[in-house]
Biotite code that builds the C-alpha atoms (Angstrom):
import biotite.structure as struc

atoms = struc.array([
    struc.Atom([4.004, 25.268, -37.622], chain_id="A", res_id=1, res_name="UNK", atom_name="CA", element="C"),
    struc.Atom([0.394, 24.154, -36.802], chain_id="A", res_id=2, res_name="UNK", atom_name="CA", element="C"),
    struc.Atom([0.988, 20.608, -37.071], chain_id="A", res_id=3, res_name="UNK", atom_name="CA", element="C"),
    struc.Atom([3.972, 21.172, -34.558], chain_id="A", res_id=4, res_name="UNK", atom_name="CA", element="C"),
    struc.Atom([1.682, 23.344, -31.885], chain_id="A", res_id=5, res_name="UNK", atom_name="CA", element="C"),
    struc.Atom([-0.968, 20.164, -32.308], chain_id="A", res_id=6, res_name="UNK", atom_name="CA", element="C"),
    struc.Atom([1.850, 17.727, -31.623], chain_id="A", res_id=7, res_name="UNK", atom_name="CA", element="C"),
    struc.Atom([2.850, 19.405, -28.581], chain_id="A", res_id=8, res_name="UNK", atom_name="CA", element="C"),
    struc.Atom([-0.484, 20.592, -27.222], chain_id="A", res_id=9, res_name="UNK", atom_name="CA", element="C"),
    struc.Atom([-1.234, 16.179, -27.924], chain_id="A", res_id=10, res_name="UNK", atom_name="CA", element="C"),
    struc.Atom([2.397, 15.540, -26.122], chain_id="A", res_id=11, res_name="UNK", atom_name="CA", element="C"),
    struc.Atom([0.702, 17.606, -23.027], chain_id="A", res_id=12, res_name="UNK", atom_name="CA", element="C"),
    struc.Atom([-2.661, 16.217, -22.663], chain_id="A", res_id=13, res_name="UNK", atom_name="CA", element="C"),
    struc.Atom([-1.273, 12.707, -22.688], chain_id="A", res_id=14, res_name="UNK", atom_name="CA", element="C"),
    struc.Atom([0.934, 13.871, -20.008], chain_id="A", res_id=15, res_name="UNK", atom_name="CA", element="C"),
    struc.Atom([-1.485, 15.469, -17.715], chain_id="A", res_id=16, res_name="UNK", atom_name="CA", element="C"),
    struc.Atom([-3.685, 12.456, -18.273], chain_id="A", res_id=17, res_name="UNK", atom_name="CA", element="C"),
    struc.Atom([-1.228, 10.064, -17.122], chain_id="A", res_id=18, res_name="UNK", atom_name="CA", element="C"),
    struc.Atom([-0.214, 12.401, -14.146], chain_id="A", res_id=19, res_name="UNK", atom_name="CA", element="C"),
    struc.Atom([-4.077, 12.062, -13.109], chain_id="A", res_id=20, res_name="UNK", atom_name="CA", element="C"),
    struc.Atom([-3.855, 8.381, -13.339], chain_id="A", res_id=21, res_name="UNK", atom_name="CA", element="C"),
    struc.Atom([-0.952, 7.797, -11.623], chain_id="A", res_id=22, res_name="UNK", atom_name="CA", element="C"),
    struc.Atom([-2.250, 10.242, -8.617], chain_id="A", res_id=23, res_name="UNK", atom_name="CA", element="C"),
    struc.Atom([-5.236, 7.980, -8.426], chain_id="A", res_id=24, res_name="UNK", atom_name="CA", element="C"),
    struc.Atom([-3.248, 4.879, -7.787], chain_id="A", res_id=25, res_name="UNK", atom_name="CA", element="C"),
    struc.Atom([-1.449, 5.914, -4.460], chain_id="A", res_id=26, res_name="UNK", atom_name="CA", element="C"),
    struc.Atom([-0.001, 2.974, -2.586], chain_id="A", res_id=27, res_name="UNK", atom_name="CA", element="C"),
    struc.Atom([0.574, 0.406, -5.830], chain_id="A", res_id=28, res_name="UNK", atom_name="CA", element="C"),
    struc.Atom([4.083, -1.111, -5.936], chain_id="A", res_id=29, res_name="UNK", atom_name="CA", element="C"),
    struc.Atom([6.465, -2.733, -3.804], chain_id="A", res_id=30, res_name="UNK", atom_name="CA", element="C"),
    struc.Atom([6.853, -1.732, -0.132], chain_id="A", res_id=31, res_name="UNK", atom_name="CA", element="C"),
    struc.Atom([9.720, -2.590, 2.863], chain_id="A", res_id=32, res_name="UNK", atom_name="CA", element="C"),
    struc.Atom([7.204, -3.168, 5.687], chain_id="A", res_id=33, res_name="UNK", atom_name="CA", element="C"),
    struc.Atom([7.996, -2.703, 9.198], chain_id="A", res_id=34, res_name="UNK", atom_name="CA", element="C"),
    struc.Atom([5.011, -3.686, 12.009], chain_id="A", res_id=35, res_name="UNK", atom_name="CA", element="C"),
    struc.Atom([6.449, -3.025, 15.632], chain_id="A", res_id=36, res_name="UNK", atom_name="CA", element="C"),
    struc.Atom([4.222, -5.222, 17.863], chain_id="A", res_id=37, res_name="UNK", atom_name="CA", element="C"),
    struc.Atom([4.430, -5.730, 21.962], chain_id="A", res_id=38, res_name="UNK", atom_name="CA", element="C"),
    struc.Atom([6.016, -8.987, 20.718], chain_id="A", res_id=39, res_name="UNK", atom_name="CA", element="C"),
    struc.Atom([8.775, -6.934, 18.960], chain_id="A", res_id=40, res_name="UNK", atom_name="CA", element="C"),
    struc.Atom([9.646, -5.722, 15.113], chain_id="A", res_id=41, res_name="UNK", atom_name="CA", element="C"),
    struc.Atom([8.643, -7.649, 12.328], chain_id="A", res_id=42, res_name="UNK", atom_name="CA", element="C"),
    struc.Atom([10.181, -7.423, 8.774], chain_id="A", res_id=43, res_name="UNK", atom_name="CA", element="C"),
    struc.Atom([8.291, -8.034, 4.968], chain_id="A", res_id=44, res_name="UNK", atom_name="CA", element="C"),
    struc.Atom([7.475, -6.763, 1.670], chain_id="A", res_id=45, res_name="UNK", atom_name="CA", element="C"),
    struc.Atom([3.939, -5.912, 1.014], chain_id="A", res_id=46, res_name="UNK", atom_name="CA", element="C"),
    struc.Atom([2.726, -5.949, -2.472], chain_id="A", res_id=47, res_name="UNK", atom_name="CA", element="C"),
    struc.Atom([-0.260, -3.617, -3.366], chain_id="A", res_id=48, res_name="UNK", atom_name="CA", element="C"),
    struc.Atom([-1.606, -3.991, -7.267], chain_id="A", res_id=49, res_name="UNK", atom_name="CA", element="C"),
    struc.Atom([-4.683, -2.753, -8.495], chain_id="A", res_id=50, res_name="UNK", atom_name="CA", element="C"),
    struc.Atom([-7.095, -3.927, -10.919], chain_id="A", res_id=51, res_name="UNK", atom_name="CA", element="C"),
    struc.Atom([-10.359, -1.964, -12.576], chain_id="A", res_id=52, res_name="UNK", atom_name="CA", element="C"),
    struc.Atom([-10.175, 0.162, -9.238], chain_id="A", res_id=53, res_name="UNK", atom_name="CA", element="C"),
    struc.Atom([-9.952, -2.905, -6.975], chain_id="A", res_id=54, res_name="UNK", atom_name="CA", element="C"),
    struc.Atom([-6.713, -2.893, -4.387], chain_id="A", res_id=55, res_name="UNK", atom_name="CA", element="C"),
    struc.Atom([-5.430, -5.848, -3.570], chain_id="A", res_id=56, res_name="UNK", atom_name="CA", element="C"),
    struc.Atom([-2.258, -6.552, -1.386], chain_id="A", res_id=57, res_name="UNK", atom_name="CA", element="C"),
    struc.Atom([0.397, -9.547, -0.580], chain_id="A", res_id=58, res_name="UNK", atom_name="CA", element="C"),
    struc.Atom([2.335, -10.035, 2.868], chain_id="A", res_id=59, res_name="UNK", atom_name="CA", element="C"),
    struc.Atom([5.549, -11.601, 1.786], chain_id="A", res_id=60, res_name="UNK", atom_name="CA", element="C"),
    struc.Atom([8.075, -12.578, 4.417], chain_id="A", res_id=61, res_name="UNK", atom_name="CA", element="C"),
    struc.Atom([10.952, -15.781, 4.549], chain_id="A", res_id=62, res_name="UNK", atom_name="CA", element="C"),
    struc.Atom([7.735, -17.943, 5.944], chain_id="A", res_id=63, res_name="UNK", atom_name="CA", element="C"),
    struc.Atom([6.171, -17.378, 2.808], chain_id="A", res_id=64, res_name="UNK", atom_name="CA", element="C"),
    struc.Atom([3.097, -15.541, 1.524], chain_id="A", res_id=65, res_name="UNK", atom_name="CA", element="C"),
    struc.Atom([-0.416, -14.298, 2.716], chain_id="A", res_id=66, res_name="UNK", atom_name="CA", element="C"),
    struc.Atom([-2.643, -12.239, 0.876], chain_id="A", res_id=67, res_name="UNK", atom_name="CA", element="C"),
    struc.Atom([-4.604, -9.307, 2.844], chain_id="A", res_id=68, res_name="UNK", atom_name="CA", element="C"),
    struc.Atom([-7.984, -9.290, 2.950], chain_id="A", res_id=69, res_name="UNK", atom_name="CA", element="C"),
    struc.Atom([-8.806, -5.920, 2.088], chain_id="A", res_id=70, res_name="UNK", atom_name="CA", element="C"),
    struc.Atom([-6.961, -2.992, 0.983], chain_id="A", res_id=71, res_name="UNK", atom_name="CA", element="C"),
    struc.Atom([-8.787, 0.686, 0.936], chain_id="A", res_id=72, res_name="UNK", atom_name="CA", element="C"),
    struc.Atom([-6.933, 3.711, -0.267], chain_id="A", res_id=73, res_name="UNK", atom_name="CA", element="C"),
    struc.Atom([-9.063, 7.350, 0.421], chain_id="A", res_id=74, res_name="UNK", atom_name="CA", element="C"),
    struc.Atom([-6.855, 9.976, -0.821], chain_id="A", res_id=75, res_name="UNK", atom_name="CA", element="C"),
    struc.Atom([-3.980, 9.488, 0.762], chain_id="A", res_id=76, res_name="UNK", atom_name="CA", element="C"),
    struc.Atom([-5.431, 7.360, 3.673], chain_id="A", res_id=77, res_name="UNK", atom_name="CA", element="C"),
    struc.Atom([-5.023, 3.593, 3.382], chain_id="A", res_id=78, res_name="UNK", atom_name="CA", element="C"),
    struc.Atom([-6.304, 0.488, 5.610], chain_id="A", res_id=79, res_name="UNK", atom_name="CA", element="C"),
    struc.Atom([-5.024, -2.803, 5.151], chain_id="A", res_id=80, res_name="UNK", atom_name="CA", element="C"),
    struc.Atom([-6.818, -5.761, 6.730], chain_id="A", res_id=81, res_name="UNK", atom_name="CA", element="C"),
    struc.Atom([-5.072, -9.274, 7.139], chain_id="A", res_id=82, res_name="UNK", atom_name="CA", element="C"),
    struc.Atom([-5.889, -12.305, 9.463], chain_id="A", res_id=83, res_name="UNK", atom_name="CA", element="C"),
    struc.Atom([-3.292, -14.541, 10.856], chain_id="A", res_id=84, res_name="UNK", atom_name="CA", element="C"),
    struc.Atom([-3.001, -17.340, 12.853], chain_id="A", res_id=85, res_name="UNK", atom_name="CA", element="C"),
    struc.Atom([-1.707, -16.246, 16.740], chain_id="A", res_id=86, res_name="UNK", atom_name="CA", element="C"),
    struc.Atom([-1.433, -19.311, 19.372], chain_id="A", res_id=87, res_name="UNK", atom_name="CA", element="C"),
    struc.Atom([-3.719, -21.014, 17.148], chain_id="A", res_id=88, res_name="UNK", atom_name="CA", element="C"),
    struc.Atom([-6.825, -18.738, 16.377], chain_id="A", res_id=89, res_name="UNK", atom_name="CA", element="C"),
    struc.Atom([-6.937, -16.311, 14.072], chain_id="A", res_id=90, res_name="UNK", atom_name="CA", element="C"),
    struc.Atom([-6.399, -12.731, 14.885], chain_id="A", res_id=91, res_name="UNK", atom_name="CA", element="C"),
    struc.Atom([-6.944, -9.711, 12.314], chain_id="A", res_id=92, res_name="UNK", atom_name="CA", element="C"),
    struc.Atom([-4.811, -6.953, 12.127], chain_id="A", res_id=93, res_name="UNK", atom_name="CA", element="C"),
    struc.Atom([-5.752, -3.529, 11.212], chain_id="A", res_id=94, res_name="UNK", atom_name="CA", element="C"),
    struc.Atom([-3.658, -0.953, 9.817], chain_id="A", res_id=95, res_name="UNK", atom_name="CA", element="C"),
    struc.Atom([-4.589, 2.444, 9.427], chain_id="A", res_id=96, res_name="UNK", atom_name="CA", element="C"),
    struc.Atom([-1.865, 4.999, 8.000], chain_id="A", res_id=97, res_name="UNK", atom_name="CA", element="C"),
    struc.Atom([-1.160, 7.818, 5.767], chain_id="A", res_id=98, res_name="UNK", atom_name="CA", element="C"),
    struc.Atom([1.211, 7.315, 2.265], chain_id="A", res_id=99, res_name="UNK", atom_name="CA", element="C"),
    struc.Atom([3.511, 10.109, 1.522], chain_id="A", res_id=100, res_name="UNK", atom_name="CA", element="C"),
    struc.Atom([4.930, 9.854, -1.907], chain_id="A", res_id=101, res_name="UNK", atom_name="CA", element="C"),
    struc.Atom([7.495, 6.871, -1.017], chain_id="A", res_id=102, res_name="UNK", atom_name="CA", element="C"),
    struc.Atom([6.656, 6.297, 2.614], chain_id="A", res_id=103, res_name="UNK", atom_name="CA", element="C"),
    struc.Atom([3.735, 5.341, 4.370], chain_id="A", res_id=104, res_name="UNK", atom_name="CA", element="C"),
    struc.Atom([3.142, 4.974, 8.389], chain_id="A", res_id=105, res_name="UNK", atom_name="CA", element="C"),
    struc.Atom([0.537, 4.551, 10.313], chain_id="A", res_id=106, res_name="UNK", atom_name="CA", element="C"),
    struc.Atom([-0.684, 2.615, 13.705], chain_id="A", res_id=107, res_name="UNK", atom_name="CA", element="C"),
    struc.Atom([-1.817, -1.347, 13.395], chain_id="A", res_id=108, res_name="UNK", atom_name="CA", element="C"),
    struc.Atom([-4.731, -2.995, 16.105], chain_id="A", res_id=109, res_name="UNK", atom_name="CA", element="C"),
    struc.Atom([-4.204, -6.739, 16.674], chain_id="A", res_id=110, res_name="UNK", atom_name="CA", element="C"),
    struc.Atom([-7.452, -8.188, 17.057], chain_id="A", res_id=111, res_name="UNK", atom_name="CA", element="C"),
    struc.Atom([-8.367, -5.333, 20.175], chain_id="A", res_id=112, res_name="UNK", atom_name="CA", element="C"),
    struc.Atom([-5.822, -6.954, 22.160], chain_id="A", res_id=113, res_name="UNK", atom_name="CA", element="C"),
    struc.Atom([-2.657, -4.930, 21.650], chain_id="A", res_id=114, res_name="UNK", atom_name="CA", element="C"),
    struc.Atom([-1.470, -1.948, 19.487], chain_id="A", res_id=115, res_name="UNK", atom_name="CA", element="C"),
    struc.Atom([1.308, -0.617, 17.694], chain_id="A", res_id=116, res_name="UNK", atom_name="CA", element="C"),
    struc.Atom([3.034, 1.011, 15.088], chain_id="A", res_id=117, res_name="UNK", atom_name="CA", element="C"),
    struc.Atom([4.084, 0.340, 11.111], chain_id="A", res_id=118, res_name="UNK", atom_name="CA", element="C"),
    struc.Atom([5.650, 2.231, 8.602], chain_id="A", res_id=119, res_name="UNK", atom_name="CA", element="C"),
    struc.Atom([6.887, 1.213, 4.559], chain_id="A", res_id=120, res_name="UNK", atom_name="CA", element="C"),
    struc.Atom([9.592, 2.064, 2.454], chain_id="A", res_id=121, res_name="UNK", atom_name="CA", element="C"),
    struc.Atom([8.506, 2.064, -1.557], chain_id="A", res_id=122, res_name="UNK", atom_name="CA", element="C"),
    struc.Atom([11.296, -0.200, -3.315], chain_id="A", res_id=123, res_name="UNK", atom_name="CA", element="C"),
    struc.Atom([12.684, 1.291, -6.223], chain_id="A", res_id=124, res_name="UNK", atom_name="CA", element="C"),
    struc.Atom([11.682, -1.052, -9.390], chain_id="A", res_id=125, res_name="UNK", atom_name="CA", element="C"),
])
């Protein structure tokens, strides 16, 4: 009877322990990405992983793939950073946003020269 109440008291610390580490990784997995841009809607799948506390993220599209260069995740805030080429220079786009359980939205800024919107879709693994 005691070794069964130890089991199960074990069974729910592990539990709760992996609940707490899961909560602290909001954002990790595989995302449909939508950016809506004065140039129109563009379609990928963002990537975020994270490593010893370190977020890192991938932009893959049909043209190929481009990692971000930096991913921040407060709470339930996140900001992803990534520099393209537009006409020829390079333009960084910032997207600020909010991740709800399998959804995330949020507005993007293209270099200070235009705004707009983006929201993700977690993919089911």
């Amino acid at each position: 009877m005691i070794m069964s109440v130890r089991v199960f008291l074990a069974t729910v610390v592990l539990l709760l322990a992996a609940s707490a580490v899961h909560a602290q990784k909001a954002g990790v997995g595989t995302w449909a990405f939508t950016t809506i841009s004065p140039e129109g809607e563009t379609k990928s799948t963002l990537v975020i992983s994270e490593d010893s506390g370190k977020y890192k993220a991938m932009a893959k599209s049909e043209r190929g793939e481009r990692p971000y260069d930096s991913v921040a995740v407060d709470g339930n805030t996140i900001t992803l950073v990534l520099t393209i080429s537009y006409n020829g220079s390079p333009m960084t786009i910032t997207y600020n946003g909010k991740i709800d359980k399998d959804k995330m939205e949020g507005e993007a800024d293209f270099g200070g020269l235009a705004t707009g919107t983006w929201s993700a879709t977690a993919q089911k693994q």
